[in-house]
N, C-alpha and C positions, 0 to 999 in steps of 0.2 A: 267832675273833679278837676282839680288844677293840673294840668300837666307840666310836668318837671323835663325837661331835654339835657339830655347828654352834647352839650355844646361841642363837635369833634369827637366826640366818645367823651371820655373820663379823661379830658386833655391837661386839665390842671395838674394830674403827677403822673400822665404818662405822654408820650409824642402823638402829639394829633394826629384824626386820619392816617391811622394805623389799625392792624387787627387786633393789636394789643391793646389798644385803647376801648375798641368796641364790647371786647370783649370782658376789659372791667367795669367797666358799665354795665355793661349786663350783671357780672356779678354783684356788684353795687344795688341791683336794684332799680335799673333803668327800664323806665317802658317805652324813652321815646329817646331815638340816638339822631340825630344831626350829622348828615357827614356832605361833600360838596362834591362834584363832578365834574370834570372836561375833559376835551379830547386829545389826545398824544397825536403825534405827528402819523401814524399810522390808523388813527380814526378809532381807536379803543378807548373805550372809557376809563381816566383815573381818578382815583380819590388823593383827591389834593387841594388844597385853598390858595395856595399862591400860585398866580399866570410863571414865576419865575420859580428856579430852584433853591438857592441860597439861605432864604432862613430856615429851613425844615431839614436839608436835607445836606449832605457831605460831595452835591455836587455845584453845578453853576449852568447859568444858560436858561433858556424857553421850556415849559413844559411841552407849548407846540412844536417843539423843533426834535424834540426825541421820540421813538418808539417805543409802545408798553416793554416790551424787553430788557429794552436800553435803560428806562426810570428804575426800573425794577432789580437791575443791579448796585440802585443807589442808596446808601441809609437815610430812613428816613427814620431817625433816632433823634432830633432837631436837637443836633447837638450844643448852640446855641444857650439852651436851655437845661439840657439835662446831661450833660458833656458827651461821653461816653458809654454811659447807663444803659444806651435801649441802640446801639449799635449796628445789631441784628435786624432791626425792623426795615422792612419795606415799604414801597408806596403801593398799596393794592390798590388789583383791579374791584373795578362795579360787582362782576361776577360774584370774586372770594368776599367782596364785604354783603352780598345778599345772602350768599352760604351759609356764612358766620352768624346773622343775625336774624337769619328765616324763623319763624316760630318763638321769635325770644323777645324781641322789640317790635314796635313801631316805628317808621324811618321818615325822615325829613331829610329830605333828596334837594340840596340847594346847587341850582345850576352859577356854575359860575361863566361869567360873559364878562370881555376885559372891559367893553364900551356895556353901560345901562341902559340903553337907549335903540340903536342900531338891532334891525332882526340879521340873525348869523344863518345865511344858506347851508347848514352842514344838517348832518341826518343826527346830532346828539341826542335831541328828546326822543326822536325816531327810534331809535337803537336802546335808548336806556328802555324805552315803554314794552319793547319787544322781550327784555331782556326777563322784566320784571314781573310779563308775562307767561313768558319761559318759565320763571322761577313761581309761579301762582303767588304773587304777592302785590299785587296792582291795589287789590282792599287795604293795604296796612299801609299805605305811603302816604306822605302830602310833600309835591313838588316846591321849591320857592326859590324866589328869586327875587336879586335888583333889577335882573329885566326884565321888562313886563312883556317883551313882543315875545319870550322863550316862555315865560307862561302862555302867553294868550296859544301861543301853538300847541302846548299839551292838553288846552282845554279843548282845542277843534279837533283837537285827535281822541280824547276820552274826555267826555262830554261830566262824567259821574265823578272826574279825579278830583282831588281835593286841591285847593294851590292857595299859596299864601305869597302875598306882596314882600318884598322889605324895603323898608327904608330907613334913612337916616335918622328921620322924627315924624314924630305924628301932624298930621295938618289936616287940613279940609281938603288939598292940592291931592296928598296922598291918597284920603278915603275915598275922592271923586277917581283917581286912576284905579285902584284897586275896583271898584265898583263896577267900572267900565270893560273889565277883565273878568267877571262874575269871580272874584278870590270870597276866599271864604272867612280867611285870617290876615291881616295886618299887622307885622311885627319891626319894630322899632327900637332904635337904642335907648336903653332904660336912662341913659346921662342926659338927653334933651328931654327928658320929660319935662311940661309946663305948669299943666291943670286937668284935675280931674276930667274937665267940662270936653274936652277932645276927645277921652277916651270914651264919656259918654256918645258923643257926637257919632264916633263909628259904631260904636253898639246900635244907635238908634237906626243906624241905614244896615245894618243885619250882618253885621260885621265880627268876627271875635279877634282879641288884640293879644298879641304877645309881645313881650321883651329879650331881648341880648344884652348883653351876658351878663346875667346878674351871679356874681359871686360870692357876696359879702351877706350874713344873715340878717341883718340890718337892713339892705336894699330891698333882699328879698320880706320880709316881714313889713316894709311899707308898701308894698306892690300887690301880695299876693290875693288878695279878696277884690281888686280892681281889674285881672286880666285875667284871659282865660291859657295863656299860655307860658312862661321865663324856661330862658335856657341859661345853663349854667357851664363851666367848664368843672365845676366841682361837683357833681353829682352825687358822690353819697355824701358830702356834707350837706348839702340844700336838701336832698330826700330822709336823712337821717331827724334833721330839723323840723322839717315836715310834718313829720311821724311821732315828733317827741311827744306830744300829748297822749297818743293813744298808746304808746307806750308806758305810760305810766298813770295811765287809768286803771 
């Protein structure tokens, strides 16, 4: 069956990479939530997508440069977006979003790396792998990344994990790096798509393909019988959509 992702959690109408967000997803009806990872200046893992603080959060500055303590005093209510509404939220750690979504979802773990390219000497995969062993949840994840040398190391460390490329758009460039990294998924922005004939192309070298961030029922309903994966930031509108048939069967 197609999987539907919780692009950020249910970020479309609540602050991304939040608990609040993950957790209306869940209620929503998500089986697969999306959230992003790096390290604080203190070497703990946060869920957050931007290397900076400013659009998400009511602070300024490196996410490197501060301690989980220090982020964790900040709103991450992206007021930006939602003014004042979600004021109270935090930037969680790795920890409280495997808590929160133990037993409830599937997780897509996207490492975030500022350069795509460059391998980062730090213990992140290290730590996350420990963590999510800790928590018995290594079966339910699949890692992904722009970098592919932060995959390639979680695959030499657990041989069985699942990991998925991302890129910009799809190519033969991409299918041959993905490939080269034993991934399993290949996912790409749904606005470069070209032709069918690529997305055949990955399939044929053993590949399954997904999209970002399909929002609109429109995008999603020309895409959906072609991949095996679209994340959405809207999730229960795409998964309501979804369902609409056998709902009214």
């Amino acid at each position: 069956m197609l999987k539907i992702i919780a692009h950020r959690g249910y970020s479309g109408k609540y602050p991304e990479n939040t608990l609040l967000a993950f957790q209306k997803a869940i209620e929503a009806g998500a089986r697969y939530i999306e959230f992003d990872i790096q390290p604080t200046k203190d070497k703990e893992i946060a869920v957050i997508h931007d290397f900076t603080l400013e659009r998400t959060t009511n602070a300024s500055g490196n996410v490197c440069d501060v301690t989980l303590a220090e982020l964790q005093k900040f709103s991450a209510g992206y007021p930006e977006k939602f003014s004042n509404n979600f004021q109270d939220e935090h930037v969680p750690s790795f920890q409280e979003t495997l808590a929160l979504c133990k037993n409830k979802a599937q997780l897509l773990i996207e490492i975030k790396r500022e350069d795509k390219a460059i391998f980062y000497d730090d213990d992140l995969e290290e730590k996350a792998i420990r963590l999510l062993e800790n928590y018995e949840m290594s079966e339910d994840i699949m890692f992904v990344s722009f970098n592919l040398p932060s995959l390639a190391k979680v695959k030499s460390m657990m041989p069985g994990m699942v990991i998925g490329c991302l890129f910009y758009q799809l190519d033969e460039y991409a299918i041959d790096r993905a490939i080269d990294i034993d991934a399993s998924f290949i996912i790409f922005n749904y606005k470069t798509y070209k032709s069918p004939s690529i997305i055949d192309k990955a399939k044929l070298k053993g590949l399954q393909v997904g999209l970002y961030t399909v929002d609109d029922v429109k995008d999603f309903e020309r895409f959906r019988y072609s991949v095996e994966a679209i994340a959405t930031n809207y999730i229960k509108e795409i998964t309501d959509y979804f369902f609409l048939p056998l709902a009214n069967s």
